[in-house]
C-alpha positions in Angstrom: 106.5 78.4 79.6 109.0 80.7 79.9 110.0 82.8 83.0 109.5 86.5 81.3 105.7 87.6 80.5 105.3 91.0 78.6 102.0 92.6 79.0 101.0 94.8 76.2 98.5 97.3 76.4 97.1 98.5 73.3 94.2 99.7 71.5 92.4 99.1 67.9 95.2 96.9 67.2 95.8 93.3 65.7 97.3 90.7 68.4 99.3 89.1 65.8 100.8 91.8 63.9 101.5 93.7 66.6 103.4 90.7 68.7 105.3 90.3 65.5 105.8 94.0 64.9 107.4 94.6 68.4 110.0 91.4 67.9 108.5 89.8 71.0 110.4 86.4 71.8 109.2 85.6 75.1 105.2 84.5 76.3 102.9 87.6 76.5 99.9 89.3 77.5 98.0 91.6 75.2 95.6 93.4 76.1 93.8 95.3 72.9 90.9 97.6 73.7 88.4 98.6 71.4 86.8 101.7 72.7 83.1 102.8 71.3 82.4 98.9 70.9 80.0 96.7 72.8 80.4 93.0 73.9 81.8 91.0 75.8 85.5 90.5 76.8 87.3 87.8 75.2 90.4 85.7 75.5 92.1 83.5 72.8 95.8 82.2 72.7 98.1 81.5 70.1 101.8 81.0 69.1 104.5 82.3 68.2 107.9 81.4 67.2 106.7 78.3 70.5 105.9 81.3 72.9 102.0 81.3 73.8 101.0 84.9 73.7 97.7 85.2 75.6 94.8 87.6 74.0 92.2 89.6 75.9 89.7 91.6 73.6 87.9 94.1 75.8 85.7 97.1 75.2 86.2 98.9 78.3 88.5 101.7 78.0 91.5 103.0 80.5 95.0 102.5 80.5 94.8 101.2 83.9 92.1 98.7 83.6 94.3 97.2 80.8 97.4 97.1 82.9 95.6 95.8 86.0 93.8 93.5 83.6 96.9 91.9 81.8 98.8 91.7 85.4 95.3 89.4 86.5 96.4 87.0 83.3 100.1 87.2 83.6 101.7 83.6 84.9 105.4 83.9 84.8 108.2 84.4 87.6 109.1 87.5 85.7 106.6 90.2 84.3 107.3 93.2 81.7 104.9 96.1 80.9 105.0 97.4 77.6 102.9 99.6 74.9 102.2 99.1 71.8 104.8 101.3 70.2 107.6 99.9 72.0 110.3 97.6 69.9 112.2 95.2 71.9 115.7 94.4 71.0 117.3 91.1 70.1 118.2 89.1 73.3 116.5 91.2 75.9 114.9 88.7 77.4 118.0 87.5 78.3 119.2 90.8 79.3 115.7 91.3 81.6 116.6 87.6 83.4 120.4 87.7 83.9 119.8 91.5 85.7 117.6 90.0 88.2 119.3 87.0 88.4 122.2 88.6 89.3 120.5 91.1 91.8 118.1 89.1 94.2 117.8 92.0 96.0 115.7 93.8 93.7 111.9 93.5 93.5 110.9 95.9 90.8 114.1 96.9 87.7 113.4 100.0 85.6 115.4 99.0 82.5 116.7 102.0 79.5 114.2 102.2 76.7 115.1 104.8 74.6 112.3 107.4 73.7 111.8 109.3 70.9 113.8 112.6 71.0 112.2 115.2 72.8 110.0 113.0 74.9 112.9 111.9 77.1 111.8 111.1 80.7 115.1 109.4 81.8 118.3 107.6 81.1 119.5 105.5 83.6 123.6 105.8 83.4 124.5 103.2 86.9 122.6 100.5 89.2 121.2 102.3 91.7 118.1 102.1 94.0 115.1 104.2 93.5 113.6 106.6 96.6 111.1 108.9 96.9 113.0 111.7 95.0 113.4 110.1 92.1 110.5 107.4 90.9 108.8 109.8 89.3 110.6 109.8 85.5 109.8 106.1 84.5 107.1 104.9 82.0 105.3 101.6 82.2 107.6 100.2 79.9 110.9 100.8 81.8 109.0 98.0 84.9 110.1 95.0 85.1 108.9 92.8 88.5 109.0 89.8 90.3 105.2 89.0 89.3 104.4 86.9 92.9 105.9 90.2 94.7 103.8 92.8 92.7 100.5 90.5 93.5 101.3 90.1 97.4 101.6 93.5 97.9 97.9 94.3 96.4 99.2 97.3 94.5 97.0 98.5 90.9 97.4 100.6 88.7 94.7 103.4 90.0 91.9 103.8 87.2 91.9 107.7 87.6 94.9 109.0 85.5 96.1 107.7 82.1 94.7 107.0 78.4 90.7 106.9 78.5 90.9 108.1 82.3 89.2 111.1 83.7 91.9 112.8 84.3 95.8 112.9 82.3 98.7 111.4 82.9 100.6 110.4 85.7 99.3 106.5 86.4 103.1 105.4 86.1 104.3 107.5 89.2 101.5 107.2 91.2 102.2 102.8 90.3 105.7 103.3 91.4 104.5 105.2 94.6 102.7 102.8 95.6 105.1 100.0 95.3 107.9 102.0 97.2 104.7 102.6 100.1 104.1 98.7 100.2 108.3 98.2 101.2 109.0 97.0 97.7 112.5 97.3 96.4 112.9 99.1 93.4 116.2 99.8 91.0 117.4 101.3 88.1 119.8 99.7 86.0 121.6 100.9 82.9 120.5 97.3 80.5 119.2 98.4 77.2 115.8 96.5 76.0 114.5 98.4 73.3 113.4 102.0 71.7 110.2 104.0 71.2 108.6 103.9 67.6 108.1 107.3 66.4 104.6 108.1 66.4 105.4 112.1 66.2 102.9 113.1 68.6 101.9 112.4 71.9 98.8 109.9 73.4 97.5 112.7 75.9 99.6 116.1 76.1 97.6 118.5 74.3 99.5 122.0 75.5 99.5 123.7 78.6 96.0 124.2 79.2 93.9 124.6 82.2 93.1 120.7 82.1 97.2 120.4 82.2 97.6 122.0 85.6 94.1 121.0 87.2 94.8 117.0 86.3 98.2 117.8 87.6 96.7 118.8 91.0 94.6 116.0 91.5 97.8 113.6 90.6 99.8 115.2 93.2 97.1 114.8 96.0 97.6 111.3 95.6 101.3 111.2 95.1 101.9 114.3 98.3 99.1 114.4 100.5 99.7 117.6 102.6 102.9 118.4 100.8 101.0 118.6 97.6 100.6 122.6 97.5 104.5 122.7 98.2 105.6 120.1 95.6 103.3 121.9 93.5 104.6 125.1 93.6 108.5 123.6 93.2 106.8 121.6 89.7 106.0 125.0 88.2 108.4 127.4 89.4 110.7 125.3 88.6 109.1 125.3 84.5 107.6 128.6 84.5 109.3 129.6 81.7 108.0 127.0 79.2 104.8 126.2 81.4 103.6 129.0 82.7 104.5 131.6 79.6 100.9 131.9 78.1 98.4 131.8 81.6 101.0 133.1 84.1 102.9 131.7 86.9 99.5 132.2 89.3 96.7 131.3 87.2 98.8 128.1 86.6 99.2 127.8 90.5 95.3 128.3 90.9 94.4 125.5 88.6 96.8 123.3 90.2 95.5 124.0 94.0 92.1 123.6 92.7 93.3 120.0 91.5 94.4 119.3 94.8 91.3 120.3 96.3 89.3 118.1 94.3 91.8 115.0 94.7 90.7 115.4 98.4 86.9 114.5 97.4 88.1 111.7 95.2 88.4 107.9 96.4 91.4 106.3 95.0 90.6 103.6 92.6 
């Protein structure tokens, strides 16, 4: 057994090819949904290059439920999310151990992967710990946790935003917020794992339609509370002039508060 697990969410894809496709070389969890399908969800193991990946077939759809459902299978002292179009890089699991070896103080790591270009999120250039002003830029794939520390503090990935959610993006943040909430320490550190594959177009953005800035509300409901219309606001003003171009800086600013309003009605899952 070793002390790094990656858990893979994917979907319509082969376990085997794809833990060979993604140069894994440490024990895993992959998750593989298979939405539109019926039966029952199913677990198999097998090996690879001695590291047992772990399988979990499931028809059930949502980013979330994958994540949440690979965390509930994951064993080791050390636990990596990834995607399915994410290629590690030749020793990172050494990389991943020595960083939090050598930083006790850390509970959560978001590590560089580098993204395709134009769909840059983040970069991290020092070591440096994460507040409430800055958590927002990191994908799944940049967390890396003490497993035992994730499970004690009860946090999920909420079942609301995300691939095969009701509503878009945004279930990375609101994981992160929820961590920093429970008094879990979380850094950034400037280790290299691995890059993007490029895919060439994106899982979920679709353009700057009403659905955009509506989702958007509901997201920061959960994230703001009552500083939601306020952080709102700063989000577009401060990208009116590629968001807000076609519908207008109002409309956009309507859609959003309406968001809001219906995050209030929603229970968080």
């Amino acid at each position: 057994m070793s002390r790094l697990e990656i858990l893979i969410s994917s979907v319509n894809k082969d376990p085997g090819d794809l833990a060979d496709k993604l140069h894994i070389h440490s024990d895993a969890v992959i998750v593989n949904q298979k939405p539109g399908t019926r039966g029952k969800t199913e677990k198999d193991t097998f090996i690879l290059d001695s590291f047992v990946i772990k399988t979990i077939t499931m028809h059930d759809k949502g980013v979330g439920l994958s994540r949440n459902t690979a965390l509930e299978n994951a064993t080791a002292e050390i636990i990596q999310f990834g995607d399915d179009d994410i290629v590690y890089d030749a020793g990172y699991v050494n990389r991943v151990l020595e960083e939090f070896d050598a930083h006790p103080e850390a509970d959560v790591l978001l590590f560089n992967v580098q993204q395709q270009p134009g769909r840059e999120t983040y970069h991290n250039e020092d070591f440096k710990k994460v507040s409430w002003y800055n958590y927002g830029r990191y994908p799944a794939y940049a967390i890396c946790a003490r497993r035992q520390k994730i499970v004690d503090s009860g946090v999920k990935y909420s079942l609301l935003f995300g691939g095969g959610a009701p509503y878009m993006n945004g279930e990375d943040s609101l994981f992160l917020h929820d961590l920093l909430k429970a008094g879990l320490n979380i850094y950034r550190t400037p280790v290299d794992i691995g890059h993007e594959l490029a895919t060439g177009t994106s899982t979920w953005f679709e353009g700057y339609t009403d659905k955009f800035f509506y989702d958007r509300g509901v997201l920061y409901h959960f994230l703001y509370g009552k500083s939601a219309y306020l952080w709102g606001f700063r989000f577009l003003f401060k990208n009116r002039d590629e968001m807000c171009r076609e519908k207008g800086f109002l409309k956009c600013f309507r859609l959003l508060r309406k968001g809001v309003r219906h995050g209030r009605t929603l229970k968080k899952v």
